[in-house]
VOBA-1610 file (N, C-alpha, C; in pm, whole numbers, padded with zeros to 5 digits, always signed):
BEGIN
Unk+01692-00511+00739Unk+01747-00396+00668Unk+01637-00295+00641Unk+01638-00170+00640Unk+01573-00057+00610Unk+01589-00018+00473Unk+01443-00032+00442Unk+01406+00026+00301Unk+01431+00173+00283Unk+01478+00234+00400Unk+01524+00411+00331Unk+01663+00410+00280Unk+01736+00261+00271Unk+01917+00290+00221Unk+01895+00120+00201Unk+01821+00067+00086Unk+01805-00043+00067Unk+01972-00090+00007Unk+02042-00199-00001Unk+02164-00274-00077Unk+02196-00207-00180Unk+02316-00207-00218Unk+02365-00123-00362Unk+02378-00284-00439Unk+02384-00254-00564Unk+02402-00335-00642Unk+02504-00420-00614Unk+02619-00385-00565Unk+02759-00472-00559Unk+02726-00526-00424Unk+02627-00496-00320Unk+02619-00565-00195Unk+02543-00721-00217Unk+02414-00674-00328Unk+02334-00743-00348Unk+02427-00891-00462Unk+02511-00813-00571Unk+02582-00933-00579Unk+02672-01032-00567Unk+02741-00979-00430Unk+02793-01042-00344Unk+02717-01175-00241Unk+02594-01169-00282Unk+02509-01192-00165Unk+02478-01327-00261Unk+02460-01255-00403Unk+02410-01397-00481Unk+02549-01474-00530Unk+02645-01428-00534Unk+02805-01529-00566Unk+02768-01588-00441Unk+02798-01575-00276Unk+02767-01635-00197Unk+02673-01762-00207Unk+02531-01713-00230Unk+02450-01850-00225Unk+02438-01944-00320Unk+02563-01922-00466Unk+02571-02016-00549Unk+02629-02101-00452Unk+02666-02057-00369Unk+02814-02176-00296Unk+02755-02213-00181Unk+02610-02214-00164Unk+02560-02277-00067Unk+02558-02171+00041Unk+02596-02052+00065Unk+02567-01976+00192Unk+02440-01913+00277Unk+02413-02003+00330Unk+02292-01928+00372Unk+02259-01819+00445Unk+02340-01756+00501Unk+02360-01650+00605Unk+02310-01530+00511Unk+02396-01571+00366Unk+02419-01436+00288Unk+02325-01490+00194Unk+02230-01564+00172Unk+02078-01574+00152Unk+01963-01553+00185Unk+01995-01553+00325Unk+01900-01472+00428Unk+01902-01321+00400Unk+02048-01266+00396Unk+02051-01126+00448Unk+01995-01100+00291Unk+02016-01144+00160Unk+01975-01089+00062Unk+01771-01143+00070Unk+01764-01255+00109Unk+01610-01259+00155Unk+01588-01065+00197Unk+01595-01058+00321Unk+01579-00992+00412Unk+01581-00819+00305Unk+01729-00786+00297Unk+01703-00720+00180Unk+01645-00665+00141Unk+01590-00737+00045Unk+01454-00781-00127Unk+01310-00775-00125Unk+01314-00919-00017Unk+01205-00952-00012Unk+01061-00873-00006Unk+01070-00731+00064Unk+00940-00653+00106Unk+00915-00659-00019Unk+01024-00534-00103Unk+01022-00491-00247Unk+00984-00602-00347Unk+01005-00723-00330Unk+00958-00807-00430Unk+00819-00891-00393Unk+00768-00883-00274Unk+00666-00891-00221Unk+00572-00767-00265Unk+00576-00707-00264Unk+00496-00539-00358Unk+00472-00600-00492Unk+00616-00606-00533Unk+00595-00628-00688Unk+00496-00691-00739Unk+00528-00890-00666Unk+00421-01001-00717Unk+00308-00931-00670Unk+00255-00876-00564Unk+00068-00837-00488Unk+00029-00732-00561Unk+00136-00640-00671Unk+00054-00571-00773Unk-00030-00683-00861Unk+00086-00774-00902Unk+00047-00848-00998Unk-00106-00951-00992Unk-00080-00989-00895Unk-00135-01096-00799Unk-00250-01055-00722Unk-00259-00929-00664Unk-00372-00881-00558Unk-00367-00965-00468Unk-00420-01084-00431Unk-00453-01148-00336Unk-00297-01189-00277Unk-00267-01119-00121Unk-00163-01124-00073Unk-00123-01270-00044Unk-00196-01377-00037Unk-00139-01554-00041Unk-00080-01570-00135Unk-00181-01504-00270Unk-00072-01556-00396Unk+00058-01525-00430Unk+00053-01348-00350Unk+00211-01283-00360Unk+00280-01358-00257Unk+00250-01392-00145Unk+00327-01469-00047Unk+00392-01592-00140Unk+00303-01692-00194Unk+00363-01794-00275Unk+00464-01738-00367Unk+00394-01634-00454Unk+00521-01653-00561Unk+00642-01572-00529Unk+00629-01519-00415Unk+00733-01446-00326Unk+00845-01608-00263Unk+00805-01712-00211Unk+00852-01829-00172Unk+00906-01890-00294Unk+00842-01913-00352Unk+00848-01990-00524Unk+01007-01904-00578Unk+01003-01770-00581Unk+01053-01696-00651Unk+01208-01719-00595Unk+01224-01705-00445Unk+01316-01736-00346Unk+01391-01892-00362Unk+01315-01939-00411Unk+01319-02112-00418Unk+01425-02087-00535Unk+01358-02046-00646Unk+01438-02018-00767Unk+01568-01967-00772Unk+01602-01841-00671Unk+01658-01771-00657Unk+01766-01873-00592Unk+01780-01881-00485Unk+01826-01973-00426Unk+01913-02065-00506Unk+01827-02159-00604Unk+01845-02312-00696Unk+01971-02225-00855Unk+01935-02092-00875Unk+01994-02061-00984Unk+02067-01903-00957Unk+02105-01885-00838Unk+02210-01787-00804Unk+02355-01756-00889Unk+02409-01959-00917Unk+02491-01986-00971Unk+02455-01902-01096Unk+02367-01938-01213Unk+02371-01855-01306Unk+02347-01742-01336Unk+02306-01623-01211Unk+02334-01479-01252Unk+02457-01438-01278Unk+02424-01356-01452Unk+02569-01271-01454Unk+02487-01111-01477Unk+02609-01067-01407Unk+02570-00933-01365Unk+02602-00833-01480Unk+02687-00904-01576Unk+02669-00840-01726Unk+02570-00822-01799Unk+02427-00900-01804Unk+02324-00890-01846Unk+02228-00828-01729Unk+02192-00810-01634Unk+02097-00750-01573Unk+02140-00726-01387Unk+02078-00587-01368Unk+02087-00582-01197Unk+02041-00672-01158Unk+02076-00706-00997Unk+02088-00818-00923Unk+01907-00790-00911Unk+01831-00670-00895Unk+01708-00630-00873Unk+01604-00701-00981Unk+01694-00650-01087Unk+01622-00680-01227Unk+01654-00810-01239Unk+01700-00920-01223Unk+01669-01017-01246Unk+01621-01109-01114Unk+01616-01118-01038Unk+01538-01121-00928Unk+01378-01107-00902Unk+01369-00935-00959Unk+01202-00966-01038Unk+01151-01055-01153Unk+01246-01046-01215Unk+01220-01106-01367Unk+01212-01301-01313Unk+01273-01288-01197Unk+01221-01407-01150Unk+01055-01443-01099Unk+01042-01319-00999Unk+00921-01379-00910Unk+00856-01319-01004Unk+00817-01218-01098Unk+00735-01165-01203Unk+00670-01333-01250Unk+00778-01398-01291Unk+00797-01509-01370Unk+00683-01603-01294Unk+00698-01621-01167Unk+00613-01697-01050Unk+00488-01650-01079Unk+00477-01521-01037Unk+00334-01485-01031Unk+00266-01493-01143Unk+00301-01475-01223Unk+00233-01529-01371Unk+00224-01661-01400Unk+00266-01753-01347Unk+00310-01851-01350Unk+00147-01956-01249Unk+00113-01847-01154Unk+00018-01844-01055Unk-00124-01785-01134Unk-00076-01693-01177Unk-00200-01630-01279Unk-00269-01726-01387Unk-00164-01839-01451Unk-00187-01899-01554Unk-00234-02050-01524Unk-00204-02104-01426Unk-00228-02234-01362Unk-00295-02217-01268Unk-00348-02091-01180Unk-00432-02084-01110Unk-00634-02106-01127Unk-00636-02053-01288Unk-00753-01992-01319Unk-00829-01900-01223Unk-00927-01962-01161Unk-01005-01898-01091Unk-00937-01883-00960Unk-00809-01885-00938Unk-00727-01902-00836Unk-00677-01745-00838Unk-00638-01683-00891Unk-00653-01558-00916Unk-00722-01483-00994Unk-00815-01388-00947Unk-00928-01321-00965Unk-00883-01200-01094Unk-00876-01286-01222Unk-00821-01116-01346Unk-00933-01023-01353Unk-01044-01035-01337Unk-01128-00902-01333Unk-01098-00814-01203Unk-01043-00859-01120Unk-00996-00752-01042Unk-00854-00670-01068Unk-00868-00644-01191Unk-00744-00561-01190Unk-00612-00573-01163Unk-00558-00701-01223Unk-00437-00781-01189Unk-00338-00626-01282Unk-00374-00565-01385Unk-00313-00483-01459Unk-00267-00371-01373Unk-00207-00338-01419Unk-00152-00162-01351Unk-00256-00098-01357Unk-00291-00033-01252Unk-00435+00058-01193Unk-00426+00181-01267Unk-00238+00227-01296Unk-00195+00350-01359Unk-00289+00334-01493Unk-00235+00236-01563Unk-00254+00203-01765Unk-00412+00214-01747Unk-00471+00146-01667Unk-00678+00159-01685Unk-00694+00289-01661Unk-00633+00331-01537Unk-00655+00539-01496Unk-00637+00624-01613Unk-00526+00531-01709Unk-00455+00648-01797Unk-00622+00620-01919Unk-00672+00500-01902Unk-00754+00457-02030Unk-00883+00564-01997Unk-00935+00601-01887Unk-00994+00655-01870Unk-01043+00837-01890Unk-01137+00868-01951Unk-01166+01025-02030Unk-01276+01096-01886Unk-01195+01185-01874Unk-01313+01271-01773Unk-01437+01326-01879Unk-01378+01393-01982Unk-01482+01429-02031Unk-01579+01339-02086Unk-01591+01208-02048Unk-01646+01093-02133Unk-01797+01103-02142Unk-01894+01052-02174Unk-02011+01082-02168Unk-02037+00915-02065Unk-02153+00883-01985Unk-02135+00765-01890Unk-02147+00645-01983Unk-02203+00656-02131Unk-02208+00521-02236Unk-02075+00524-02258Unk-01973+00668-02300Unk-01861+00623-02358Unk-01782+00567-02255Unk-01750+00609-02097Unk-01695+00597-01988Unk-01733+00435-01978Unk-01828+00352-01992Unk-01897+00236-02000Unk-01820+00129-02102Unk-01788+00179-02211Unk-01762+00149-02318Unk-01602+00124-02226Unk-01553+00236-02246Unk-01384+00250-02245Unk-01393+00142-02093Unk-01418+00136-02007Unk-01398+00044-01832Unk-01449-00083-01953Unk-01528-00111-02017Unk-01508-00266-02079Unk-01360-00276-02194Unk-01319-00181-02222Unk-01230-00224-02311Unk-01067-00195-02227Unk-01065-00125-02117Unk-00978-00113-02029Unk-00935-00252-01945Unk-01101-00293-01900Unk-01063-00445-01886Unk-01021-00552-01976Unk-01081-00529-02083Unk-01067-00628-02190Unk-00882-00614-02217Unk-00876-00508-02188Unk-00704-00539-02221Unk-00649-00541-02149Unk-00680-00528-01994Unk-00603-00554-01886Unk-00593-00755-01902Unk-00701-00804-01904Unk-00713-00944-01945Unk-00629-00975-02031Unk-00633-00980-02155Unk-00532-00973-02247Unk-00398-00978-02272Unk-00373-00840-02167Unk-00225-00849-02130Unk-00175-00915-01991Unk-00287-00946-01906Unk-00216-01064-01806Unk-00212-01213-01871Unk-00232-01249-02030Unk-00233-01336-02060Unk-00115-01408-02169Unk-00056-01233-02155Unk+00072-01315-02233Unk+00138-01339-02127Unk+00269-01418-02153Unk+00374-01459-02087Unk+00437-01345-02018Unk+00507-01344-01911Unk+00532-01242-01784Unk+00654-01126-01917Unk+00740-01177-01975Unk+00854-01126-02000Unk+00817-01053-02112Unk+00712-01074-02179Unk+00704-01040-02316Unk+00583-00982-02286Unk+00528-00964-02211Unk+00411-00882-02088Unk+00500-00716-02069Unk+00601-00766-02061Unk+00638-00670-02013Unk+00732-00534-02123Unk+00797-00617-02184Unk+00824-00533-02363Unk+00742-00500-02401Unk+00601-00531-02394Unk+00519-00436-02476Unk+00442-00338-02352Unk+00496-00384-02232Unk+00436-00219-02137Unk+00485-00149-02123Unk+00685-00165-02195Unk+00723-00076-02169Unk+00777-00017-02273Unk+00716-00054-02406Unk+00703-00012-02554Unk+00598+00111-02549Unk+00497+00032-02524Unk+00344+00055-02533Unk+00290+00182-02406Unk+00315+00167-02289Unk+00250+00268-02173Unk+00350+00311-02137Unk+00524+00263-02151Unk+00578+00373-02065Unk+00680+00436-02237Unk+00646+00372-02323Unk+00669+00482-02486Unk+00845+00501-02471Unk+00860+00340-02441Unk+00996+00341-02459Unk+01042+00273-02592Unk+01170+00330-02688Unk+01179+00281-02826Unk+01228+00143-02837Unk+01197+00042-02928Unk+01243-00100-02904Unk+01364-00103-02875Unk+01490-00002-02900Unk+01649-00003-02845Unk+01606+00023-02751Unk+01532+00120-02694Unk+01527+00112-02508Unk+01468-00018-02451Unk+01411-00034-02491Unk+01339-00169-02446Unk+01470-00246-02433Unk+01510-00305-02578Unk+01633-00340-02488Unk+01715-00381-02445Unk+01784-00216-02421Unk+01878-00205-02326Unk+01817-00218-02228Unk+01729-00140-02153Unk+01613-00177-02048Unk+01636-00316-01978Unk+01624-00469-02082Unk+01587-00571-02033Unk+01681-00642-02064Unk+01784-00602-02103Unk+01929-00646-02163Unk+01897-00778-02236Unk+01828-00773-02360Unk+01798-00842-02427Unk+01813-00768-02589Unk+01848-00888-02724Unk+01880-00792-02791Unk+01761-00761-02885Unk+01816-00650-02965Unk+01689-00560-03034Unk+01573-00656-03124Unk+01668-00753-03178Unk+01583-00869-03283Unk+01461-00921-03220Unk+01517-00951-03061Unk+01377-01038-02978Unk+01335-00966-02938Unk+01362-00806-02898Unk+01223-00719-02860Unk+01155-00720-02950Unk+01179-00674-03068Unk+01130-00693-03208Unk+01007-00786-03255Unk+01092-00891-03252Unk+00994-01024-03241Unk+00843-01030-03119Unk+00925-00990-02987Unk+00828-01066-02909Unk+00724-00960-02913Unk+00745-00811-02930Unk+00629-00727-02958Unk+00552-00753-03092Unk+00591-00763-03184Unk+00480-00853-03303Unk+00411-00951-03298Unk+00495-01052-03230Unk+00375-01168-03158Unk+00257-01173-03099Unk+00363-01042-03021Unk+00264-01024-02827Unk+00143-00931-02917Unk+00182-00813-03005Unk+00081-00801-03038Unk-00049-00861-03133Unk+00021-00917-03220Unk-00052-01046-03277Unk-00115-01118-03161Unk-00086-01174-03070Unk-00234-01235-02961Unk-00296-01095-02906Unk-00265-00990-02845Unk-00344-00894-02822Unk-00437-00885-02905Unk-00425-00880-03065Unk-00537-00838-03118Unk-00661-00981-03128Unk-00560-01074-03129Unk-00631-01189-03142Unk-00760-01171-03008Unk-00705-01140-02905Unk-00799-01167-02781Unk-00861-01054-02768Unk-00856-00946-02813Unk-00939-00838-02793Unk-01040-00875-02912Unk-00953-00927-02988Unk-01176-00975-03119Unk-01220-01003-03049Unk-01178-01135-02919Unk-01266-01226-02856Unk-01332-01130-02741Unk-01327-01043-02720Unk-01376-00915-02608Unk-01287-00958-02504Unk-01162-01045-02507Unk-01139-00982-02422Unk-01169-01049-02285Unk-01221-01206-02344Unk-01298-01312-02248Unk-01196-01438-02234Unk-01190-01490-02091Unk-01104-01608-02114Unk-01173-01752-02179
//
C-alpha cells in the first residue's frame, strides 16, 4: 500500500475485527498498511533501527494476540496501535540498558532544538545541552503512556481536558499521572539527570 492515500480508519478497523477471528490475509494487509509508519515511530524512539525492527515485531505480536480487544470507541485504530509498539519500545529502552544508547537522543530532537537559545553565551549553551539531556533522560524514563501526557501537556501545551480527549482517557488519570510523572521528573533531575 502507498503511503500518499494510507487506510481510513474504517478500513483499518475492519482489518483488526478480522484478525480477532484469526484472519491472516487481513493481518497482513493491515501489517503492510502500518507497519512503515509505525516503524518511524519506534526508530524515533529507539534510534538504533534493530531495536525499532524488534519492537516493530513485538508490537505486531501484540497486535495480532489482542485485536480481539480493540474498541474503536476509545481510540483510532492508529492510536492504539502506537500506543502499542510505543509500549514495546520502551519496553526495549527499559530492559535493554546499555542496549539502547539514551545519550543519544532517544527524546524528540524538536523539545532539545526548542531547549536551545541562539543568543546563549557558549557556558550558558553548555549548561542548557546538559540540562536538555538531563531531561531528555528523565523523560525516556518514565513509563511510555504517561511519557507521553506530560509531552503533550508540557511541549505540545495541550490542557489536561485535551490531553484527554487526545488519549481517550479520563481527566482524573491525566491528572494523576502528570503529578506523579512530574514528581519523578523532579526527583531525577536533582540526580542530574544520571541513570
Amino acid at each position: 500500500m502507498s503511503d500518499v492515500h494510507p487506510p481510513d480508519s474504517i478500513q483499518l478497523q475492519a482489518w483488526l475485527r478480522a484478525a480477532a477471528l484469526q484472519d491472516a490475509e487481513a493481518f497482513r494487509a493491515l501489517y503492510e498498511a502500518t507497519s512503515a509508519r509505525l516503524y518511524g515511530f519506534a526508530l524515533r524512539i529507539l534510534v538504533k533501527p534493530e531495536l525499532a525492527e524488534e519492537a516493530l515485531q513485538d508490537g505486531f505480536v501484540a497486535i495480532w494476540h489482542h485485536a480481539g480487544s480493540y474498541q474503536s470507541q476509545l481510540a483510532a485504530p492508529m492510536t492504539w496501535m502506537t500506543t502499542i509498539v510505543r509500549n514495546k519500545a520502551f519496553d526495549l529502552l527499559r530492559a535493554g540498558g546499555n542496549g539502547a544508547d539514551i545519550s543519544l537522543e532517544p527524546f524528540d530532537s524538536e523539545v532539545v532544538e526548542a531547549l536551545r537559545d541562539p543568543d546563549a553565551t557558549p557556558i550558558e549553551a553548555l549548561a542548557i545541552s546538559r540540562e536538555a539531556k538531563a531531561l531528555a533522560y528523565c523523560m525516556s524514563a518514565l513509563e511510555g503512556v504517561h511519557r507521553q501526557v506530560v509531552g503533550l501537556a508540557f511541549f505540545h501545551d495541550l490542557s489536561h481536558s485535551e490531553v484527554a480527549q487526545r488519549m481517550a482517557l479520563p481527566i482524573g488519570t491525566v491528572k494523576t499521572w502528570i503529578r506523579r510523572s512530574l514528581g519523578r521528573l523532579k526527583t531525577c533531575l536533582e540526580k542530574g539527570g544520571q541513570p
